[in-house]
N, CA, C and O atoms as a printed pandas DataFrame, in Angstrom:
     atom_number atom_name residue_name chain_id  residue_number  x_coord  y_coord  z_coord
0              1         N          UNK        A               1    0.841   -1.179    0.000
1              2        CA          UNK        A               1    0.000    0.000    0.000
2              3         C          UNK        A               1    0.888    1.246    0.000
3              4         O          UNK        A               1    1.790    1.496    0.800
4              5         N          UNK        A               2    0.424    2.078   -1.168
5              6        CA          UNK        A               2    1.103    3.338   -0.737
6              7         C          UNK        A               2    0.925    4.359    0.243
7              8         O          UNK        A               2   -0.202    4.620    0.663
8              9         N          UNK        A               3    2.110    5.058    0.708
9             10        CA          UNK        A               3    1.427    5.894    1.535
10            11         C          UNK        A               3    1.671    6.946    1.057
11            12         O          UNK        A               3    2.692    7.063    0.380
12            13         N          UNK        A               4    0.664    8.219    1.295
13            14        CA          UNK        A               4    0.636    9.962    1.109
14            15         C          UNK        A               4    1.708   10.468    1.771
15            16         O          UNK        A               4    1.798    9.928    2.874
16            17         N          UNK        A               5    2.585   11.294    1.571
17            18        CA          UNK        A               5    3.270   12.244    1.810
18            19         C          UNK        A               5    2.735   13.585    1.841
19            20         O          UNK        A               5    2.335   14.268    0.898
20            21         N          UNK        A               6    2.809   13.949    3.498
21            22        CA          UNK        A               6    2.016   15.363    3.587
22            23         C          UNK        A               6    3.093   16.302    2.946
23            24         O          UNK        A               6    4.242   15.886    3.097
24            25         N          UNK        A               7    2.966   17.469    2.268
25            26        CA          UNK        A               7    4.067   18.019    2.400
26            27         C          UNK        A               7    4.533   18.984    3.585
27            28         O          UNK        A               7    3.764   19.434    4.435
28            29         N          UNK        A               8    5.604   19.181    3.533
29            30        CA          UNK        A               8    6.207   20.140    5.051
30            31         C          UNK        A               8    5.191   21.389    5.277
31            32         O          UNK        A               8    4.429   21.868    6.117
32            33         N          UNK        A               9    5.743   21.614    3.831
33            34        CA          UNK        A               9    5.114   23.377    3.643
34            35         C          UNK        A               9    5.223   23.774    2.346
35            36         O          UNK        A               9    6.239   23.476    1.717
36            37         N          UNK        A              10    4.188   24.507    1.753
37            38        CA          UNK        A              10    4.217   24.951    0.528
38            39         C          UNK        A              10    4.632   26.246    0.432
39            40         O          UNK        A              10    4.109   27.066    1.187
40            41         N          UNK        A              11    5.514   26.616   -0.389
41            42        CA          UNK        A              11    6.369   27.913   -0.777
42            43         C          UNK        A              11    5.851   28.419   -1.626
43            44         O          UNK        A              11    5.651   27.642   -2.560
44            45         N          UNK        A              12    5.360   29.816   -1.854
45            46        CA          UNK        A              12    4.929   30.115   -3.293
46            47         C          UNK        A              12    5.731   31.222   -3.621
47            48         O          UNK        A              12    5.921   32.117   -2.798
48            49         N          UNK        A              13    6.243   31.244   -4.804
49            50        CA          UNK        A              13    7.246   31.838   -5.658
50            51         C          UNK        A              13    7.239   32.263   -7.050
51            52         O          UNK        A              13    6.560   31.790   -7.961
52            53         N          UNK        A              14    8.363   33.539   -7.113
53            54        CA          UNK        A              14    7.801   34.230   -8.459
54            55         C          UNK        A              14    8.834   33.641   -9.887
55            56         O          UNK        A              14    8.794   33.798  -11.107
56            57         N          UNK        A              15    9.540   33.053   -9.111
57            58        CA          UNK        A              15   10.484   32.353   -9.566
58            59         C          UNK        A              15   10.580   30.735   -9.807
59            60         O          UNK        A              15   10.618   29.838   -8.964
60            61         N          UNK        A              16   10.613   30.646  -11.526
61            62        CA          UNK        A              16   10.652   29.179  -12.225
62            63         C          UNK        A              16   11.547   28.036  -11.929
63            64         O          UNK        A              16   11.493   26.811  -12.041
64            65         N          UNK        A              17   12.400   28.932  -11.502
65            66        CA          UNK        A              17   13.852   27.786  -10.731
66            67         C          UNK        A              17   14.165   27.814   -9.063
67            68         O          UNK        A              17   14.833   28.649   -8.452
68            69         N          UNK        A              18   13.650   26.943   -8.675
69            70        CA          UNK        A              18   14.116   27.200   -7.185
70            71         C          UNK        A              18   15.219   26.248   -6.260
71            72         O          UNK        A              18   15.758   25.372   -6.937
72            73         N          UNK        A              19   15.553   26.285   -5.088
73            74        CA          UNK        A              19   16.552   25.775   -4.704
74            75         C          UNK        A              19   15.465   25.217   -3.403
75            76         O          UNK        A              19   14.335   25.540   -3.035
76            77         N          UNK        A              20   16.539   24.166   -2.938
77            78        CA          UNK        A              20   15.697   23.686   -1.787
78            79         C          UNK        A              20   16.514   22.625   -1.003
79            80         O          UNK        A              20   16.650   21.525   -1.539
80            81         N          UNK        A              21   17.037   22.833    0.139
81            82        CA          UNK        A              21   18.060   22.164    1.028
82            83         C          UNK        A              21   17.208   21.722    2.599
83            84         O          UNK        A              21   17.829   21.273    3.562
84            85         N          UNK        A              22   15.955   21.916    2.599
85            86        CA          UNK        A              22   15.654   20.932    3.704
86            87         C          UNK        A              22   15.580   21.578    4.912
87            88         O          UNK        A              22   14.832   21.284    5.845
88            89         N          UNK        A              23   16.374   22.461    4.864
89            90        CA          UNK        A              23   16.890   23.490    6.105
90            91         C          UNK        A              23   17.278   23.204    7.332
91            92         O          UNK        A              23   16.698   22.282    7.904
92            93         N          UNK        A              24   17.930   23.645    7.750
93            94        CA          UNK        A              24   18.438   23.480    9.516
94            95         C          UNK        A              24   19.758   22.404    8.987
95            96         O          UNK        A              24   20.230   22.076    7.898
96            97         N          UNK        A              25   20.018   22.100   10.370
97            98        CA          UNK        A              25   21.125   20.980   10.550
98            99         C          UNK        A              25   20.617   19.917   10.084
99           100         O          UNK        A              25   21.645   19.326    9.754
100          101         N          UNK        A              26   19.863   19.311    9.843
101          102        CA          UNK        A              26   19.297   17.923    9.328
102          103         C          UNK        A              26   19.020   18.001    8.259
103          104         O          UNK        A              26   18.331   17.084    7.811
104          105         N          UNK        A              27   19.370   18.992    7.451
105          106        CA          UNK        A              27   18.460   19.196    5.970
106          107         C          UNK        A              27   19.021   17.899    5.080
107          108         O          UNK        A              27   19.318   16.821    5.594
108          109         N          UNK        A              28   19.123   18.228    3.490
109          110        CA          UNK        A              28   19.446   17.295    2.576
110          111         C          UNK        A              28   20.476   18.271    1.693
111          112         O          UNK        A              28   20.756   19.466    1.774
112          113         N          UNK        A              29   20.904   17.185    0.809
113          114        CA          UNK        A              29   21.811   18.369   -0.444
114          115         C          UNK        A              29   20.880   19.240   -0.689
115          116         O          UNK        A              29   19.692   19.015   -0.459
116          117         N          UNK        A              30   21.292   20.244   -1.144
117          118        CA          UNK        A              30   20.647   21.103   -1.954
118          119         C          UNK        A              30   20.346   20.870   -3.102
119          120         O          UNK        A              30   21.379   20.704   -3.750
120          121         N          UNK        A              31   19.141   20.732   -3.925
121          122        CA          UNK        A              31   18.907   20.869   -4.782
122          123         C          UNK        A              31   18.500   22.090   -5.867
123          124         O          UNK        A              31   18.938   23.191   -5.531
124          125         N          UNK        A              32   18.004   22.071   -6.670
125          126        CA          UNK        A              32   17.450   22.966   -7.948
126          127         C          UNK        A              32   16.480   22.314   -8.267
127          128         O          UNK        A              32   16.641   21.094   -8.259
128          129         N          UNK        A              33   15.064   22.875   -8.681
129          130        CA          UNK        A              33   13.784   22.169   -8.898
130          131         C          UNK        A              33   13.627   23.334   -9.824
131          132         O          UNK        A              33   13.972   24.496   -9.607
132          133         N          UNK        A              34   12.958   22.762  -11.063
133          134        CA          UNK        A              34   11.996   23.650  -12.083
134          135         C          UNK        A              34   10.691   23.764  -12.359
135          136         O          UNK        A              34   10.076   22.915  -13.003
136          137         N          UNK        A              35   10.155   24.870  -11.869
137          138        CA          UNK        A              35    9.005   24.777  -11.737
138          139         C          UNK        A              35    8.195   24.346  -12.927
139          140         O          UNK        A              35    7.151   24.998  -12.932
140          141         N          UNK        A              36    8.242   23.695  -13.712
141          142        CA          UNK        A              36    7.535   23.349  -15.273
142          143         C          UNK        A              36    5.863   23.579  -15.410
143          144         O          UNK        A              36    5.167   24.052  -16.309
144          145         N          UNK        A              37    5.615   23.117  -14.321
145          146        CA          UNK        A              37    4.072   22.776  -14.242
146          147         C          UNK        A              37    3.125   23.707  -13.490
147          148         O          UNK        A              37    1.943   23.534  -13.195
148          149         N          UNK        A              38    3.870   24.649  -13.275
149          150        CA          UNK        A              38    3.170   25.803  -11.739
150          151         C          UNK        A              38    3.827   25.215  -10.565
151          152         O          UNK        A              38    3.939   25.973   -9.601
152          153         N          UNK        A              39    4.275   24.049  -10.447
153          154        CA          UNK        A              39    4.637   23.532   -9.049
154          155         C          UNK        A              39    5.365   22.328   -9.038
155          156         O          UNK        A              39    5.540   21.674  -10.066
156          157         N          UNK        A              40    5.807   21.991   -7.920
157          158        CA          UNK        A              40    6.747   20.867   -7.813
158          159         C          UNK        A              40    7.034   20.685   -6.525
159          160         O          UNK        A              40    6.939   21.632   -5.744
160          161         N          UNK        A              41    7.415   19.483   -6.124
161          162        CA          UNK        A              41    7.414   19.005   -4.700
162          163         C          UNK        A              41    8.645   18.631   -4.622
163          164         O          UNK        A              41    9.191   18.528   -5.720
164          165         N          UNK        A              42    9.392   18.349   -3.562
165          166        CA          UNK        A              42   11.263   18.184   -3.420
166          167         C          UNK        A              42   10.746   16.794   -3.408
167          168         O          UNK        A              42    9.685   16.308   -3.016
168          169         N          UNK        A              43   11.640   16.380   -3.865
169          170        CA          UNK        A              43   11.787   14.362   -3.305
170          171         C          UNK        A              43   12.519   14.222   -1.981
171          172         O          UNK        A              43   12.331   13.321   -1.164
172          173         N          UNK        A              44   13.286   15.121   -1.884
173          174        CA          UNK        A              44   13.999   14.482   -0.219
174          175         C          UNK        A              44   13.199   15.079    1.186
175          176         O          UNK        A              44   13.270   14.716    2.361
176          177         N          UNK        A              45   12.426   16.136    0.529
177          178        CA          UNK        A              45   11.592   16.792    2.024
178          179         C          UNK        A              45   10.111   16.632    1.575
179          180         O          UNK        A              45    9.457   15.991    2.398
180          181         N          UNK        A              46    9.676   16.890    0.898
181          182        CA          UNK        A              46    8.236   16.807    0.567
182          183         C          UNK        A              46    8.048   18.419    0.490
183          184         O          UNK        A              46    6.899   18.647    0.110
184          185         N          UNK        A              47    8.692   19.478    0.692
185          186        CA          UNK        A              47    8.284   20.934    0.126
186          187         C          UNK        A              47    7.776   20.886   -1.012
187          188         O          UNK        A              47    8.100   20.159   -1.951
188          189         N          UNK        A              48    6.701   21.915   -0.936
189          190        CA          UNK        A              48    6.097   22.201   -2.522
190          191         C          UNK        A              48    6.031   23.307   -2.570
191          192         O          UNK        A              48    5.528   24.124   -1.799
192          193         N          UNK        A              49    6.738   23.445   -3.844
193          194        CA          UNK        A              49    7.190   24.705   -4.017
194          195         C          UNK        A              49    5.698   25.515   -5.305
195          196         O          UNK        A              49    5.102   24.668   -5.971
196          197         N          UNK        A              50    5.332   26.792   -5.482
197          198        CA          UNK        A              50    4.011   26.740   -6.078
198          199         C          UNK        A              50    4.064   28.503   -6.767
199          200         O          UNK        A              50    3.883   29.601   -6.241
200          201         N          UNK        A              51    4.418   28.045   -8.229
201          202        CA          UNK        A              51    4.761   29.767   -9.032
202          203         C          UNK        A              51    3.526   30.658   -9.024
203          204         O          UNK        A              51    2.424   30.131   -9.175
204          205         N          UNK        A              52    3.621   31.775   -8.883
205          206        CA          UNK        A              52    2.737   32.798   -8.459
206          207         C          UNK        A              52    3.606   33.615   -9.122
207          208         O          UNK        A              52    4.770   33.645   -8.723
208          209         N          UNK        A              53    3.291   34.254  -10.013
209          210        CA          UNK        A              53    3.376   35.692  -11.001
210          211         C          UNK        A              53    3.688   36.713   -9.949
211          212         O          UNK        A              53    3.035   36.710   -8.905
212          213         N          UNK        A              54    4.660   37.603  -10.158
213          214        CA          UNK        A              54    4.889   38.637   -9.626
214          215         C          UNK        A              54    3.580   40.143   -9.884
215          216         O          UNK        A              54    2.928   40.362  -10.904
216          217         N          UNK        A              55    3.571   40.746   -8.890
217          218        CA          UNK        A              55    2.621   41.679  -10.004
218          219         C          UNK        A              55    2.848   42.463  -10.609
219          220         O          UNK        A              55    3.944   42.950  -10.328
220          221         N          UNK        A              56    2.208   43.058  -11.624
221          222        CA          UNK        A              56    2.753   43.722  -12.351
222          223         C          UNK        A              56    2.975   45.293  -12.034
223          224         O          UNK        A              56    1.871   45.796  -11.826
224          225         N          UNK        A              57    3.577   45.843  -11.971
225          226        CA          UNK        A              57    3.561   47.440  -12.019
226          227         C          UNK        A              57    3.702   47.978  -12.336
227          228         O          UNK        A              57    4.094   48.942  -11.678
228          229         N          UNK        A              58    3.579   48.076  -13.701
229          230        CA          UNK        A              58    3.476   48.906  -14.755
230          231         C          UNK        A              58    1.900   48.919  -14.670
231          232         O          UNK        A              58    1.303   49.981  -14.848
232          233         N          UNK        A              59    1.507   48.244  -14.515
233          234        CA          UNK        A              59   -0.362   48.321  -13.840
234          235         C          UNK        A              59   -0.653   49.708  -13.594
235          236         O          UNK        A              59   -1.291   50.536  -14.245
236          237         N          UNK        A              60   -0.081   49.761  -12.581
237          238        CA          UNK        A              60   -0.648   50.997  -11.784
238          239         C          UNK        A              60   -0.251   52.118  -12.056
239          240         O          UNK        A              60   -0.496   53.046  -11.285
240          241         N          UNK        A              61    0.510   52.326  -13.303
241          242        CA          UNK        A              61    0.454   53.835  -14.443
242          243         C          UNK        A              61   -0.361   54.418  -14.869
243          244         O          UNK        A              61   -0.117   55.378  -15.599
């Protein structure tokens, strides 16, 4: 049976490439994750990381 992986915590970011080490003294290597899909989850922590558009400001001209 499989089991679910909660994730830790979801990050949301304006940025397509992100990094992700687990944090603290116990963390993992660091990795690089690409956001391809809007989102992506680490394999060694379960973070999910989740792209969110910056806003724009040229908007408000």
């Amino acid at each position: 049976m499989a089991t679910a992986f909660i994730p830790l915590e979801t990050v949301e970011t304006a940025a397509r490439r992100v990094a992700c080490d687990g944090d603290g003294v116990l963390g993992h290597p660091r990795i690089f994750l690409t956001l391809e899909d809007g989102e992506i989850e680490c394999p060694y922590c379960g973070r999910r990381f989740v792209y969110v558009p910056a806003p724009d400001s040229s908007a408000d001209s």
